[in-house]
Every structure is written in C-alpha cells, then in structure tokens.
C-alpha positions as CSV (number, residue, x, y, z in Angstrom):
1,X,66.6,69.6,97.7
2,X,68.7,67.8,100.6
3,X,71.2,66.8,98.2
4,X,71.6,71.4,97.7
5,X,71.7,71.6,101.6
6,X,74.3,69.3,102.2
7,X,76.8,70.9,99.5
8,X,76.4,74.4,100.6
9,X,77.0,73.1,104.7
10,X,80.1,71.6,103.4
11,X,81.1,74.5,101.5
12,X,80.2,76.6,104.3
13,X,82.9,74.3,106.7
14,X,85.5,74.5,104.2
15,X,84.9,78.4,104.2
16,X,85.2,78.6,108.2
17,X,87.9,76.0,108.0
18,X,90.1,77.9,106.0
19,X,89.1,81.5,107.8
20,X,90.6,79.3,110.7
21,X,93.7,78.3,109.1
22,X,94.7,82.2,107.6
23,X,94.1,83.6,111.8
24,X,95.9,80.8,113.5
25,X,99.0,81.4,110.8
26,X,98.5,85.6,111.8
27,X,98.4,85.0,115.5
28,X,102.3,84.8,115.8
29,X,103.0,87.5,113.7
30,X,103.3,90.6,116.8
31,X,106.0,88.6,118.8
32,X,109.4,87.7,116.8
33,X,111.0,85.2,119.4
34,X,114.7,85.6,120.3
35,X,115.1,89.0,118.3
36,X,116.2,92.0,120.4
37,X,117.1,95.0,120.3
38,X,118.3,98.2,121.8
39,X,117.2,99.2,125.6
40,X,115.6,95.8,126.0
41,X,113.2,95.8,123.8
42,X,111.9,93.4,121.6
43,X,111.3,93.1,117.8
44,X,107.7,93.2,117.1
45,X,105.9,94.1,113.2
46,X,103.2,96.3,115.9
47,X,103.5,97.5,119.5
48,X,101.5,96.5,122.1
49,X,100.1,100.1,123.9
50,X,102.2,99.9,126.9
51,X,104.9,99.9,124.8
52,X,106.7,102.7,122.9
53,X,108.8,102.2,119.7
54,X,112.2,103.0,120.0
55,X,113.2,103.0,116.1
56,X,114.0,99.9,113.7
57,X,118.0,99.0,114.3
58,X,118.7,96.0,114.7
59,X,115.4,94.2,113.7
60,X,114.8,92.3,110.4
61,X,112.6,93.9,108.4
62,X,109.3,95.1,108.4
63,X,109.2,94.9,112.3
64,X,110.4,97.7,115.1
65,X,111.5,97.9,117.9
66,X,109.3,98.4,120.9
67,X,110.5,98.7,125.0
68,X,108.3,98.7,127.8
69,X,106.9,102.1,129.3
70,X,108.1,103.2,133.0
C-alpha cells in the first residue's frame, strides 16, 4: 500500500515539475529584447493593453509591433 503512495507522489512531482519547466520557457515569450520597430515601439508576439499595435514591419515573424498609448 505505501510502496502505491510513494510512486504516484513521485509521479505527481515529476508532473508539477515539468508544468514548471513548459511556463518558465513561456514567460519570455511577450518581450523580444533589442528588436524595434517603427515609432518606438517594440517587437512583441502580444500587446500589453496600454499598448496599441502599429502593424508587423520590421519584426521577425509571428510578433508585431506595439508602441505605447499617449
């Protein structure tokens, strides 16, 4: 019976463990670092909600660029 309990805990950690590992890996993915573009905005894959999104020139791909609302 103790030997069940201990193999599902550890499957259990290796579960949360990994769960860990895929949103740490996810957490960079709004900000692209030393991309800009146009009206000094920034290459990002969303935009944050005081931001607007200006179009997608001069960003790599699958990201857009957003500038910050006056």
């Amino acid at each position: 019976m103790s030997y069940n309990t201990g193999t599902n805990m550890r499957t259990l950690g290796l579960i949360i463990f990994a769960l860990l590992l895929l949103t740490a890996s996810q957490a960079n993915d709004t900000d692209v670092q030393r991309w800009t573009c146009g009206y000094r905005g920034l290459c990002r894959k969303h935009c944050y909600a005081r931001e607007y999104m200006i179009g997608y020139r001069g960003c790599p791909r699958r990201y857009r660029c957003c500038a910050l609302r006056f």
